[in-house]
N, C-alpha and C positions, 0 to 999 in steps of 0.2 A: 131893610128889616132890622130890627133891635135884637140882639142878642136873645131875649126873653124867646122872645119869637122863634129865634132858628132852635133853642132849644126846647122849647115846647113840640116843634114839630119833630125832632128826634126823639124826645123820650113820647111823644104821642106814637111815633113808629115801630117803636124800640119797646116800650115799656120801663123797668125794673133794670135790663140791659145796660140803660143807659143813664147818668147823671147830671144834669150841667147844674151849674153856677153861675148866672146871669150878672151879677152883684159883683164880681170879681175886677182887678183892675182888666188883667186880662180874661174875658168869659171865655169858660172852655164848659168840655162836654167829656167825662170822665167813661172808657169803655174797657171793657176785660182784650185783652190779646185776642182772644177765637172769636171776636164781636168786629173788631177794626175793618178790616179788608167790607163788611157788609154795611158798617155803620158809615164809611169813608164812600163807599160805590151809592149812597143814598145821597151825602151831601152834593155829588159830583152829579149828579142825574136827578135828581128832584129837579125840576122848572122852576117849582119857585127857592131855593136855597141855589143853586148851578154854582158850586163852588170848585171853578176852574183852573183855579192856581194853590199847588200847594210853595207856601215860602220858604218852609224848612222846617225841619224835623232836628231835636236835641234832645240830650237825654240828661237826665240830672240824677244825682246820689243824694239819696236823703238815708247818712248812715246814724244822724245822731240830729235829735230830734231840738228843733228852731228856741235858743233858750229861753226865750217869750212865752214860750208856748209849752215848755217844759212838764207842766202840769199834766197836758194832755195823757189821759190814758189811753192804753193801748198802742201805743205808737212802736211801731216794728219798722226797720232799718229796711229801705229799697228802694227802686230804681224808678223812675219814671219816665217814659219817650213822650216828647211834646213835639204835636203838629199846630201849625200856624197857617190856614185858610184864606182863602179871600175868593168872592165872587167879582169879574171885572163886570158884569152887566149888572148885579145890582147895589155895588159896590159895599158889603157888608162881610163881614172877618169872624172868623170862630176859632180857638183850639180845640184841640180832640189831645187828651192826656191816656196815657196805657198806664197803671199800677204793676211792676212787676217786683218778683224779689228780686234780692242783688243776688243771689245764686240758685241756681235750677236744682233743683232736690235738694236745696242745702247742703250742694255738696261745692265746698270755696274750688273756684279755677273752673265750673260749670255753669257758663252761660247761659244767664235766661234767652228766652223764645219770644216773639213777636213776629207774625208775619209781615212779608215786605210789600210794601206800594206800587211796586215799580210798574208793576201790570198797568196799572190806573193814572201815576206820574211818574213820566221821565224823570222830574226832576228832583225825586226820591231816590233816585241811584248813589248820589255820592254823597247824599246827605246819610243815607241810611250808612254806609262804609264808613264819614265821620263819626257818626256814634258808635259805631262798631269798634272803630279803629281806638276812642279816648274813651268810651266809658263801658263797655266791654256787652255792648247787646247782639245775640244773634238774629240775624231779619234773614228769616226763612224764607228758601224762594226766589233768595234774592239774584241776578244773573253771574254775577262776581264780587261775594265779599269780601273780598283782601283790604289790607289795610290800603289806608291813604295819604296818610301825611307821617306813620313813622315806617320804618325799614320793617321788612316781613321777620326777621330773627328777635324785633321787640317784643321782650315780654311784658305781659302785663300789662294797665289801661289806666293812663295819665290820669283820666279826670273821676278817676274812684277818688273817694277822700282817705282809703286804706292805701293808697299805692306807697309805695317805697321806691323813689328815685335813684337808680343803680349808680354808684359809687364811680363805674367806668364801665366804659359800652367800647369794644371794638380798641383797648389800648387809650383810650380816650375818659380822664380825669372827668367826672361832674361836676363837685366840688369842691 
């Protein structure tokens, strides 16, 4: 199936809900956070989409907007969680992109929300705690979000483009 296609039959399921972008290098499918967990249990169970592997899940900071593109109006500073698909039987790929702000009520140190996959893929478990752990998203639901790759007293979330690399951790010079 082509792209066009997987997305045609989500926004034909979905409606307004749901976005994609077929024309993209990589095509995805653009969903609000309280849409995921319905729009994701669709790609995984439709017969014809049976997209049975998720690859991974990352999440990007878009805090200042691509200079190329500068122009663009309206452009507000936020986060985005990107899933990468595949079906093994009929061998065809989607992402599924979530729009979030980089702070839940705008309030800085208040993690946005997105619910977690884990119910649907195993293998959303520690991908989701990667993003958790570098770019600071909360995946509600999730069975154990602790961090993964820094020490649980780390503050703060490496792969913001705001972060401020601590000077010394633990007695230990960064710089």
């Amino acid at each position: 199936m082509k792209a066009a296609e997987i997305i045609a039959a989500v926004e034909g399921k979905f409606g307004p809900r749901a976005k994609g972008k077929a024309d993209a290098i990589d095509p995805f499918i653009t969903v609000a956070a309280a849409d995921l967990v319905e729009v994701v249990r669709f790609l995984r169970e439709d017969t014809i989409l049976k997209f049975d592997l998720l690859h991974n899940i990352s999440g990007v900071d878009y805090l200042e907007p691509d200079p190329k593109k500068v122009a663009k109006a309206g452009f507000e500073p936020h986060l985005e969680v990107v899933y990468h698909f595949q079906s093994f039987a009929f061998a065809h790929r989607i992402a599924v992109k979530v729009v979030l702000p980089r702070w839940k009520d705008n309030e800085p140190g208040k993690l946005p929300d997105v619910p977690s996959l884990t119910a649907l893929y195993v293998s959303a478990d520690w991908h989701e705690r990667e993003t958790y752990d570098l770019v600071g998203v909360n995946f509600t639901g999730h069975p154990e979000l602790t961090r993964i790759l820094l020490a649980e007293d780390w503050e703060g979330h490496p792969l913001r483009k705001d972060y401020e690399f601590p000077l010394e951790y633990h007695g230990i010079r960064g710089r």
